[in-house]
C-alpha positions in Angstrom: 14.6 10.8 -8.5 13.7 14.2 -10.0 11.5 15.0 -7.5 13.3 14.2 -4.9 16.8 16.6 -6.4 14.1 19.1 -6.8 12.6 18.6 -3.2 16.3 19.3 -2.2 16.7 22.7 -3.8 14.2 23.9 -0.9 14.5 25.1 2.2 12.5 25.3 5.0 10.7 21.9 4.5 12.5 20.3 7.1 9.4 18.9 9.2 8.4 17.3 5.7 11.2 15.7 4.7 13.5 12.4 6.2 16.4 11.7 7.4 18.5 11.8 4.3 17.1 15.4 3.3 14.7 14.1 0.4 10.8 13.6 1.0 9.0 11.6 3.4 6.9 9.2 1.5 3.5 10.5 3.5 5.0 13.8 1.9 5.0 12.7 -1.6 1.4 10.6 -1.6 -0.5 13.5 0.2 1.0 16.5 -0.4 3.2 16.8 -3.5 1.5 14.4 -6.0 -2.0 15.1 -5.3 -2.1 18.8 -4.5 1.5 20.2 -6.5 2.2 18.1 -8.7 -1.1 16.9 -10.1 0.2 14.2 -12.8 -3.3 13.6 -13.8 -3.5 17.2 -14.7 0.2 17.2 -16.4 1.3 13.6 -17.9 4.5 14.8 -18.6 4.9 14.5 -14.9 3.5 11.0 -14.9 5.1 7.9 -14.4 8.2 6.8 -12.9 10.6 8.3 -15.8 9.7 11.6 -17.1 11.2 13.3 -20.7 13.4 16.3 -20.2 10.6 18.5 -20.3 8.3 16.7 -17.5 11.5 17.3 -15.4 11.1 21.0 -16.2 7.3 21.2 -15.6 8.2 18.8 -12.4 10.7 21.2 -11.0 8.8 24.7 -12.0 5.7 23.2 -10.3 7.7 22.4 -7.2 9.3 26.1 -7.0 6.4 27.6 -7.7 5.3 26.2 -4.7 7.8 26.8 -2.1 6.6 29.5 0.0 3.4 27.3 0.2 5.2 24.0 1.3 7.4 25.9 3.8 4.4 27.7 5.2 2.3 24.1 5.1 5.8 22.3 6.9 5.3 25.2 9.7 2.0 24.6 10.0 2.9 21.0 10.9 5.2 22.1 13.1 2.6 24.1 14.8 0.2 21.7 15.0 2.3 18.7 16.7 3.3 21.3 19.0 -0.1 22.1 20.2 -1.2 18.3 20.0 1.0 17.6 22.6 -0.3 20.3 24.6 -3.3 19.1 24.5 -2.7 15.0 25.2 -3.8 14.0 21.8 -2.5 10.1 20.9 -4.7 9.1 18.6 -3.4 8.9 14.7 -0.6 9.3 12.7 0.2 13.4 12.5 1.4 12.8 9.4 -1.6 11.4 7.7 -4.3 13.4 9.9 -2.3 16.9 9.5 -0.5 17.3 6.2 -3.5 18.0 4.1 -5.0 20.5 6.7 -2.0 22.6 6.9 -1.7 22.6 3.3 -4.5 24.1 2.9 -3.9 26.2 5.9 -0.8 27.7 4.2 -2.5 28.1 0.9 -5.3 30.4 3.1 -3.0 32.2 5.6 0.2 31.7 4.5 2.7 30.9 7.4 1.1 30.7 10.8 2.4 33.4 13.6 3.9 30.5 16.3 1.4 32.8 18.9 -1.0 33.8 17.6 -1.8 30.9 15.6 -2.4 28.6 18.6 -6.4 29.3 19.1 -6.6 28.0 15.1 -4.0 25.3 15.6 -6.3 23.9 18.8 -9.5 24.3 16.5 -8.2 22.1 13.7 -6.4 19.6 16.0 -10.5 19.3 17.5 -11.7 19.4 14.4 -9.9 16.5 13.1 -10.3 14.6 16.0 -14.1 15.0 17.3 -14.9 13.9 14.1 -13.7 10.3 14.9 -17.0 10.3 17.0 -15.5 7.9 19.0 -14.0 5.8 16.7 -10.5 6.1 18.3 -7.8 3.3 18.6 -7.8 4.0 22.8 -11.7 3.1 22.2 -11.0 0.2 20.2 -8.6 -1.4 22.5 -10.7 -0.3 25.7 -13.2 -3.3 23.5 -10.9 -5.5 23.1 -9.6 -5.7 26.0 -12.9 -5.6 28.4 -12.8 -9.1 30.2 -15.9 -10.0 29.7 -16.0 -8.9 25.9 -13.2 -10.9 25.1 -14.5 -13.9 26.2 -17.6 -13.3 24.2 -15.5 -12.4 21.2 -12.9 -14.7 21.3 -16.0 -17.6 21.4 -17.1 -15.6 18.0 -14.0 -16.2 16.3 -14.2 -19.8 17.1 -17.8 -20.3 16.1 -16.7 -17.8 12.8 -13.6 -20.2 12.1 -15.5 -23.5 12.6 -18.5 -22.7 10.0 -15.7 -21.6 7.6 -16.7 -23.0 3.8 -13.7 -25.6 3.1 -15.5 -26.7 -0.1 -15.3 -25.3 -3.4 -17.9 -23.1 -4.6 -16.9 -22.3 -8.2 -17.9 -24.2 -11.7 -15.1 -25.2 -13.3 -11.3 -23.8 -14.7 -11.1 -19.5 -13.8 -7.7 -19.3 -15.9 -8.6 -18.8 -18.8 -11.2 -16.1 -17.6 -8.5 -14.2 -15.4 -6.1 -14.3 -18.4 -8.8 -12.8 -20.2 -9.8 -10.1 -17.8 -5.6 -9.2 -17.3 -5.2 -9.1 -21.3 -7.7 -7.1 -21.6 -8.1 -4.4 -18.4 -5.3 -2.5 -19.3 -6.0 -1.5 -22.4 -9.2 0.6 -21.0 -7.0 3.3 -20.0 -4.4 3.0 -22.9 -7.5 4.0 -24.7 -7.0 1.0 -26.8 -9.9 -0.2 -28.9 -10.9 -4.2 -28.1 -12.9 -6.8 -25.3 -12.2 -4.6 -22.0 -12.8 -7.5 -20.1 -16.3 -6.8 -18.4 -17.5 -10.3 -19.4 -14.5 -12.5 -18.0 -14.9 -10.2 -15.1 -18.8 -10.5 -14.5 -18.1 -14.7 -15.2 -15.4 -14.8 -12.4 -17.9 -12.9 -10.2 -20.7 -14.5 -10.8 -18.4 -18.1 -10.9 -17.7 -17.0 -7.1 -13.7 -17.6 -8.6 -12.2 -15.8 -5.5 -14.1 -17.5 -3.2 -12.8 -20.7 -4.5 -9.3 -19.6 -4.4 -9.6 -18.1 -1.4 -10.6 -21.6 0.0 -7.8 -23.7 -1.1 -5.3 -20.9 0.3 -6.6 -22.3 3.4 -5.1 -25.6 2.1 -1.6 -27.1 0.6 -3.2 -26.3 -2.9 -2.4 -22.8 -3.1 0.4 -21.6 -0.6 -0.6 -18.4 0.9 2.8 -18.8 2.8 4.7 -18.6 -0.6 2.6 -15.8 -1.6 3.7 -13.8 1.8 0.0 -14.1 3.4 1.4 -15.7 6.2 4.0 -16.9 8.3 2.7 -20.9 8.5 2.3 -23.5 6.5 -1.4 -23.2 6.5 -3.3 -19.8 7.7 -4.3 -20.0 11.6 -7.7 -18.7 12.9 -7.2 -15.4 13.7 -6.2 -13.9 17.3 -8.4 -11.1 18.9 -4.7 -9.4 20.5 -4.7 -7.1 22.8 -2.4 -4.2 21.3 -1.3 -3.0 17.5 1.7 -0.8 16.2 2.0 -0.1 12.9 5.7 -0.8 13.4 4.6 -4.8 14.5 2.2 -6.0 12.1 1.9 -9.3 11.0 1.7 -10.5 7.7 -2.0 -9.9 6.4 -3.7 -13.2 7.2 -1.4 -13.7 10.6 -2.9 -10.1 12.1 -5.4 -10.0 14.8 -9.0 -8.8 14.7 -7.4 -5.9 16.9 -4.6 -5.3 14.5 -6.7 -5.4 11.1 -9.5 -3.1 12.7 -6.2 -0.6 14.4 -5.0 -0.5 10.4 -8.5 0.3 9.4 -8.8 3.3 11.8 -5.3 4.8 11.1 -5.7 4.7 7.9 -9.0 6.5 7.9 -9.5 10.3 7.3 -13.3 10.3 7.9 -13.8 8.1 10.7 -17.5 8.9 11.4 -18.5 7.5 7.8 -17.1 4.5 9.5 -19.2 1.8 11.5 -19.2 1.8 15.4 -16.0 -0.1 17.2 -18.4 -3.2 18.1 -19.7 -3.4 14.9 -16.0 -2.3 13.2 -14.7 -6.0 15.4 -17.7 -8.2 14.7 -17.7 -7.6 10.9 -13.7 -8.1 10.9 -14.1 -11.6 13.0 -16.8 -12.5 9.9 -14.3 -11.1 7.5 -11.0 -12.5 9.0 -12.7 -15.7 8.7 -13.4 -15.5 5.0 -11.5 -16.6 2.1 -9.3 -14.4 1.3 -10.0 -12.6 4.3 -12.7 -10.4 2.4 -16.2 -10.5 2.4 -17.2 -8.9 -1.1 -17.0 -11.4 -3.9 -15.9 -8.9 -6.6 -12.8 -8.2 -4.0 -12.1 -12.0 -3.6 -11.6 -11.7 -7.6 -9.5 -8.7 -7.3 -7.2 -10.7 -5.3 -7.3 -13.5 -7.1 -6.6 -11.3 -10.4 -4.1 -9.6 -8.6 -2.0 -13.3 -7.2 -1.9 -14.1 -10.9 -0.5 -10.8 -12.1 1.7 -11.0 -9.4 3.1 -14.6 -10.0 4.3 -13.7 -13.5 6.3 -10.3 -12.2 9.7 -10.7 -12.8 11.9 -7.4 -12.0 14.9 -9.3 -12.0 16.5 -13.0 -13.2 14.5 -15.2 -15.2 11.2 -14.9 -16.5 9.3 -18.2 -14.6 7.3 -18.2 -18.3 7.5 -17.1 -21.4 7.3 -13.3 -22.6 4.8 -14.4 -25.4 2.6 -16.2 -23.0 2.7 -13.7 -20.3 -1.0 -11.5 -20.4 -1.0 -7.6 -21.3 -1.2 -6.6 -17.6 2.3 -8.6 -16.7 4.2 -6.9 -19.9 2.8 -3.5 -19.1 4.0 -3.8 -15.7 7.4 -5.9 -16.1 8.5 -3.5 -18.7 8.1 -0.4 -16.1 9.5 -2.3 -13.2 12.3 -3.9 -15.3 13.5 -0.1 -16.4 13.8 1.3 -13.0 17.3 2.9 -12.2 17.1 1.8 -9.4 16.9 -2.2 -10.3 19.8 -1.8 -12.3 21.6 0.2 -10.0 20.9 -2.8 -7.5 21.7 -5.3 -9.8 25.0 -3.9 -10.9 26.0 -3.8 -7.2 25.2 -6.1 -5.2 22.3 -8.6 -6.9 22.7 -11.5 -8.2 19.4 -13.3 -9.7 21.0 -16.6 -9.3 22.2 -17.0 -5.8 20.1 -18.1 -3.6 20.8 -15.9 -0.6 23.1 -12.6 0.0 25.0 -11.9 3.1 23.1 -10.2 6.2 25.8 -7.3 6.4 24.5 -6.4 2.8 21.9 -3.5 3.3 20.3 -4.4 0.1 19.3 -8.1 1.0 16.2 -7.6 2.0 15.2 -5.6 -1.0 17.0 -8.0 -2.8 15.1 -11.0 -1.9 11.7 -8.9 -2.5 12.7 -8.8 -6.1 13.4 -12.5 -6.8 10.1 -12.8 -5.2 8.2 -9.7 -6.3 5.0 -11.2 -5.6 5.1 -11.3 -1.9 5.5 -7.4 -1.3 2.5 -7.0 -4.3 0.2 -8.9 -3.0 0.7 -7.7 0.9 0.1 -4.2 -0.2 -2.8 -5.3 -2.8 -4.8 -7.2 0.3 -4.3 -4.1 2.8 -5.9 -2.2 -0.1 -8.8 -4.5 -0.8 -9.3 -5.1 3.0 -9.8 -1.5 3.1 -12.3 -1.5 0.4 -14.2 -4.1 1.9 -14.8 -2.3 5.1 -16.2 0.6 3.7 -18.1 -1.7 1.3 -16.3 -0.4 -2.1 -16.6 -3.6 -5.0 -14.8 -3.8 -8.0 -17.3 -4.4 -11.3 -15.4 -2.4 -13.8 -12.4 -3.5 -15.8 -10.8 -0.3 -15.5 -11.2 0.3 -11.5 -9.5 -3.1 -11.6 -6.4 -2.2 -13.6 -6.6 1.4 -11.6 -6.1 -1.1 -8.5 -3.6 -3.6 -9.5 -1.4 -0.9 -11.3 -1.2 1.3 -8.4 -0.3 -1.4 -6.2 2.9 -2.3 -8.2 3.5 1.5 -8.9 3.5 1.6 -4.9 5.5 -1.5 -4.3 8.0 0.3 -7.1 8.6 3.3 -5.7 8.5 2.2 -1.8 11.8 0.1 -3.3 12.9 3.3 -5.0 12.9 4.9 -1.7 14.7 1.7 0.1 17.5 1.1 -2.4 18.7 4.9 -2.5 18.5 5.0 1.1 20.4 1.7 1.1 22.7 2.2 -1.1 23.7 6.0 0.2 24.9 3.8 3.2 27.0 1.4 1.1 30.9 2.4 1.3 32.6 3.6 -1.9 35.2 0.6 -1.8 32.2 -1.8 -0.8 30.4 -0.6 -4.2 33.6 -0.8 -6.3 34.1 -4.8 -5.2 30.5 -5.3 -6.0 30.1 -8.3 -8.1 29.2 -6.2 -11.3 30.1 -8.9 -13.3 27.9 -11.3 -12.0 24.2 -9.3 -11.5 24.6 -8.3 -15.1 
């Protein structure tokens, strides 16, 4: 919240910011925290509540660098302009540009709307050639070939028919994954102790995740309660012909088209990537997979991760005991359960012990993600590993594990932030007054 009151003190920013005046979340993850902030750099700005004097350093950081973010939000501004110009669909602007006129504005300063053109065209080439024709018009032209998808539709059905549907781990993992969340957190609390690596090289070499990535193929585990999917059982996966970021599916109900589409957005550096054939037959292997990974050590991260996420409790009842829950829930329960913004929501409009809200309510959604906290944590922690395992980066060390599954709920936190301030700026004042206070505290 203090960065986003400070955000509003500026002018200028405009092209940077939303609707409601504050930030745009692409603003915040690749502008703002990484290059202005730098909370790694200053704690005190760390974290989702700061002391007084974080807020201070917070705000002076951010006003110190006006003239660069107005210049960098020009830049943008520029930049769209001339990528229209020149026909250029490929990519989100957002996540392709904002770094580059950043550090165009730290450089030059504002850019002349003229004479800035010829530089404007050069970096709009620049990002894009480097794709090496790795673009989502390419991916879709494969796809979408006749011929192709015959042959790759035939894949997927070979892939999903040789799929292992037995076990292939010795004996009880919980005790092991307790372990490893006990004990992966206190690696960056600095905190003397096990930090896990053994539990963690047992579940690995165990081949845990593949084992519980088989029986979410089953009625054993439900992936659909854990938000994986829409049925009772995952599908095979469909090849699809289009993808908008706006229409995915839930992770294990995307296409090969769709997961591959993601993998390309997302990308900064496409030309580290694969080629588009290779990009499609590696994600019909992978889709195919339990847990929809290939890499073992990602198959635990999930795994980890779905029994973190099981004990998360933001709001209501705790499904288990505080003394039983691991270090990893606590750490995180204790964070989420502070947020303003959860007691904000719980003081208007959520009840923990009804089982639905009305529709009209614009917090209902939100609502039901935190009686169920798991489902939005463990969508966002598969899109993450999924990414991972397509550029081939494992998970062997206890603290690159907590680095993951922390950021993940720090993620899923403050895209709620973000939803419930939005949601409830839209709440009438008498609505908010007759909110059933009594009862959501």
């Amino acid at each position: 919240m203090v960065l986003d009151e400070v955000w509003r003190e500026l002018d200028g920013v405009e092209p940077l910011s939303g609707p409601d005046g504050g930030p745009l979340s692409r603003t915040v993850k690749l502008i703002l925290d990484p290059l202005v902030v730098r909370p790694v750099q200053n704690p005190l700005c760390a974290g989702p509540i700061v002391t007084a004097d974080g807020a201070q350093l917070l705000a002076t950081r951010v006003h110190a660098s006006a003239d660069v973010l107005r210049a960098t939000a020009a830049w943008f501004t520029l930049l769209k302009r001339v990528r229209r110009a020149l026909r250029i669909t490929d990519g989100n602007p957002q996540d392709l540009y904002f770094q580059r006129c950043f550090e165009l504005a730290t450089g030059s300063g504002a850019p002349d709307p003229l004479r800035d053109e010829s530089v404007a065209e050069d970096t709009l080439r620049d990002v894009h050639e480097v794709a090496a024709g790795r673009t989502t018009q390419a991916l879709k032209a494969h796809v979408t070939d006749p011929a192709r998808a015959r042959e790759l539709s035939a894949l997927i059905d070979l892939a999903w028919g040789r799929r292992p549907l037995s076990g292939a781990a010795t004996g009880d993992h919980a005790g092991a994954v307790s372990a490893v969340l006990d004990a992966c957190p206190g690696t960056r609390l600095e905190e003397d102790g096990d930090d896990g690596r053994h539990a963690l090289d047992d579940l690995i070499a165990g081949r845990a995740g593949t084992h519980h990535g088989i029986a979410l193929w089953t009625t054993e585990v439900s992936a659909h309660r854990f938000g994986l999917t829409v049925h009772p059982v995952p599908g095979p996966p469909r090849l699809g012909t289009s993808a908008s970021t706006s229409a995915l599916g839930l992770p294990f109900d995307r296409s090969v088209h769709e997961r591959v589409f993601t993998v390309l957005r997302a990308s900064t550096d496409r030309a580290e990537l694969p080629p588009i054939h290779e990009l499609v037959t590696t994600e019909i292997a992978r889709s195919c997979s339990p847990w929809a990974l290939l890499d073992e050590s990602l198959r635990v991260a999930a795994t980890t991760g779905a029994a973190l996420a099981t004990g998360l409790h933001p709001i209501g009842t705790a499904s288990s005991p505080a003394a039983t829950d691991t270090t990893a829930v606590r750490v995180i329960n204790g964070r989420w359960q502070r947020e303003a913004y959860v007691l904000q929501a719980r003081r208007l409009t959520v009840n923990a012990d009804a089982a639905t809200l009305p529709d009209t309510n614009p917090l209902a959604a939100i609502a039901a993600e935190l009686r169920e906290p798991w489902r939005p944590y463990l969508r966002r922690l598969w899109v993450r590993l999924h990414g991972r395992d397509v550029r081939e980066f494992s998970v062997h060390e206890p603290g690159e594990l907590w680095d993951l599954l922390d950021g993940v709920a720090r993620s899923v936190i403050l895209d709620h932030r973000m939803r419930v301030k939005q949601a409830l700026s839209a709440i009438p004042l008498a609505d908010a007054a007759d909110a059933p206070e009594s009862r959501a505290s």
